[in-house]
C-alpha positions in Angstrom: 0.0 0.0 0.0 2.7 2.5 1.2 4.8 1.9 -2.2 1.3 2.6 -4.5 0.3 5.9 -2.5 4.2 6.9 -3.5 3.6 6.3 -6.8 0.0 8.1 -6.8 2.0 10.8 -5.9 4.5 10.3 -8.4 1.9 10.3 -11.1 -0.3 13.5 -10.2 3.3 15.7 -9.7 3.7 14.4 -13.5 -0.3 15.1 -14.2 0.1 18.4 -12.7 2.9 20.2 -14.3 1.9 17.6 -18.0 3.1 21.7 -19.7 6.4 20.9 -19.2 8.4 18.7 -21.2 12.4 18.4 -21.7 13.2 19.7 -25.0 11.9 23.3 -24.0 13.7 23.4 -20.2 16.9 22.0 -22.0 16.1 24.9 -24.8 15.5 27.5 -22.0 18.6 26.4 -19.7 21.0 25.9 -22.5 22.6 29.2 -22.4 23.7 28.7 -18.2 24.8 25.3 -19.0 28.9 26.2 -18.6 28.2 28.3 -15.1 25.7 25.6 -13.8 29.0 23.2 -14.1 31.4 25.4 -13.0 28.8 26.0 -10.1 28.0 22.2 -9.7 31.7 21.2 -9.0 33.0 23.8 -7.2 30.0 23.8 -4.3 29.3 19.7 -5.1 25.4 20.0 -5.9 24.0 18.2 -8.6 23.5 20.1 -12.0 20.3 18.4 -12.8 19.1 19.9 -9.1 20.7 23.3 -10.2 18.7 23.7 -13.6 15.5 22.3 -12.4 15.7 25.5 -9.6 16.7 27.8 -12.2 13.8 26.3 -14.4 11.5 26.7 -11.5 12.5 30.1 -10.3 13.0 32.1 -13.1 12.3 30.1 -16.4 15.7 30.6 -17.8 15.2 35.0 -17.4 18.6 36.2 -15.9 15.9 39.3 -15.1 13.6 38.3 -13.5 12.3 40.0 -10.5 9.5 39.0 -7.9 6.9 40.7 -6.3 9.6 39.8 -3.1 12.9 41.1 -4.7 13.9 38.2 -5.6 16.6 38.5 -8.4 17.7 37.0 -11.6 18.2 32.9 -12.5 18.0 31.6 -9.0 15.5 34.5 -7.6 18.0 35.5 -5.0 16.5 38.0 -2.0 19.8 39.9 -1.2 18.3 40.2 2.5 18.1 36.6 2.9 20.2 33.8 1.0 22.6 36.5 -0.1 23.1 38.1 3.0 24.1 34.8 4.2 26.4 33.5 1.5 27.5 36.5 2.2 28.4 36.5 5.8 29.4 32.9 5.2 32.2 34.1 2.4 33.5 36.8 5.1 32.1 39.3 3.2 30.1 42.7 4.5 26.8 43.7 3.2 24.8 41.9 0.7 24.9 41.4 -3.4 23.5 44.5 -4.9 20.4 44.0 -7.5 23.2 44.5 -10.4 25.3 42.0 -8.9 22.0 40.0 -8.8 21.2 39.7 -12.2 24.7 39.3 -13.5 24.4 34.8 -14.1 27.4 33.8 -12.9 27.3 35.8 -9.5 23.6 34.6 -9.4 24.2 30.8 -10.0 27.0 31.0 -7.5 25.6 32.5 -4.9 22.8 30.4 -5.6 24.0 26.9 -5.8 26.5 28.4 -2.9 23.1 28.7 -0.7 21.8 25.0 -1.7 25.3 24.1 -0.2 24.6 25.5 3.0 21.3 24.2 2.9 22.2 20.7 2.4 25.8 20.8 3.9 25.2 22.6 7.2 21.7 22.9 7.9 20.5 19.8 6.8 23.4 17.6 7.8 22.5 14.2 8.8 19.3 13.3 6.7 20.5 9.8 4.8 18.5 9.2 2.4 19.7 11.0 -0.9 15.7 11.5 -2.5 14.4 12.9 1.1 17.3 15.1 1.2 17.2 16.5 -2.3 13.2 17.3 -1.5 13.8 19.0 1.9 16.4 20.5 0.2 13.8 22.1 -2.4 11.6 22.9 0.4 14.0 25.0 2.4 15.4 26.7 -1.0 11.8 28.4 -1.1 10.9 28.7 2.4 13.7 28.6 4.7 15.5 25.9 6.2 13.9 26.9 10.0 10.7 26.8 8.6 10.8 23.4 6.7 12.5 21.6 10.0 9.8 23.3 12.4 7.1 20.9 10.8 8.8 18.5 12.3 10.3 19.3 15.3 11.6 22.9 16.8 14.5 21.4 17.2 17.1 20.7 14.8 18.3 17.2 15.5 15.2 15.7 16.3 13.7 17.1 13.3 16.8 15.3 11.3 16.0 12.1 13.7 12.3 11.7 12.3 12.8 13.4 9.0 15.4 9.9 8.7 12.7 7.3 10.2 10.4 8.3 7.2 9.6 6.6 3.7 9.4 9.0 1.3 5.2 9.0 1.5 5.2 9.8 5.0 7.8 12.5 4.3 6.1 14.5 1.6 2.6 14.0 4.0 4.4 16.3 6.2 5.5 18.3 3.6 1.7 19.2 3.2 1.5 20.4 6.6 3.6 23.1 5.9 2.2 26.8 6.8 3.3 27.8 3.4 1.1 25.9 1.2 3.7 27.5 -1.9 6.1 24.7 -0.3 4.4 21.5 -1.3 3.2 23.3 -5.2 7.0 24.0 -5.1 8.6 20.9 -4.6 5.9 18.8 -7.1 6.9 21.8 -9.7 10.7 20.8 -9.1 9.9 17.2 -8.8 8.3 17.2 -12.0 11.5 19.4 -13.7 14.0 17.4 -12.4 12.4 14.1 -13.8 12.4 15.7 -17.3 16.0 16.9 -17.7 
């Protein structure tokens, strides 16, 4: 039963983004394809989880710009994820919107950001598929935030998150206050199955 409520789920994230296919992301991500590399080996994140972000985030638009100041390929808020890389990197301040929609700085600091994520905050989750989804969920929504649905604290969220199957994980992932968190990950889900 567990294994064919997995793959229900598996079918309506495909059912629900059917717009989507693989010729036109690899057409639209084409162009970042030597910085999401460069990016992908020197912070050790998977490219395919790199471009399916980008996909998600910005649709391939170096400027683009949300409602939230969120800037360029990997919708970067310079108050929140680059603040931090900042800080992170030793440097003051935070990337300036120009900075922002220059690529390469964006895909850095961006794939920089899913290294923190996965790499410090969520450090100790085993299995690689639950990790690459929390991972998706914090990118949008914090880190704090995605861990609070399970515990408020850190390690015990880490403890359960790693007694889960996968169904029982992304049931939790419906619980989140931000019902954009669950829509997001099925949108990445379904991106990262195409490239």
């Amino acid at each position: 039963m567990g294994c064919n409520n997995y793959l229900n789920i598996k079918k309506n994230i495909i059912n629900n983004y059917s717009f989507l296919n693989k010729k036109s992301i690899e057409k639209t991500i084409h162009d970042w394809n030597f910085l999401i590399k460069n990016a992908s080996k020197k912070y050790n994140i998977e490219e395919k989880l790199i471009k399916s972000i980008i996909y998600a985030e910005s649709s391939g638009n170096p400027y683009a710009k949300s409602k939230s100041n969120a800037i360029g390929l990997m919708q970067i808020k310079p108050s929140a994820a680059g603040l931090e890389i900042y800080r992170l990197n030793g440097k003051k301040g935070q990337p300036s919107v120009q900075e922002l929609y220059n690529p390469k700085i964006n895909i850095n600091i961006g794939t920089s950001y899913i290294n923190l994520i996965q790499k410090k905050n969520l450090l100790g989750i085993k299995n690689k598929e639950i990790m690459r989804y929390a991972t998706i969920v914090s990118y949008v929504n914090g880190t704090s935030a995605f861990l609070k649905i399970f515990s408020k604290n850190r390690n015990k969220a880490i403890k359960i998150i790693n007694s889960m199957t996968i169904e029982t994980f992304f049931k939790y992932v419906k619980k989140h206050p931000s019902i954009q968190a669950s829509q997001y990950l099925e949108k990445v889900i379904r991106i990262y199955n195409l490239i």
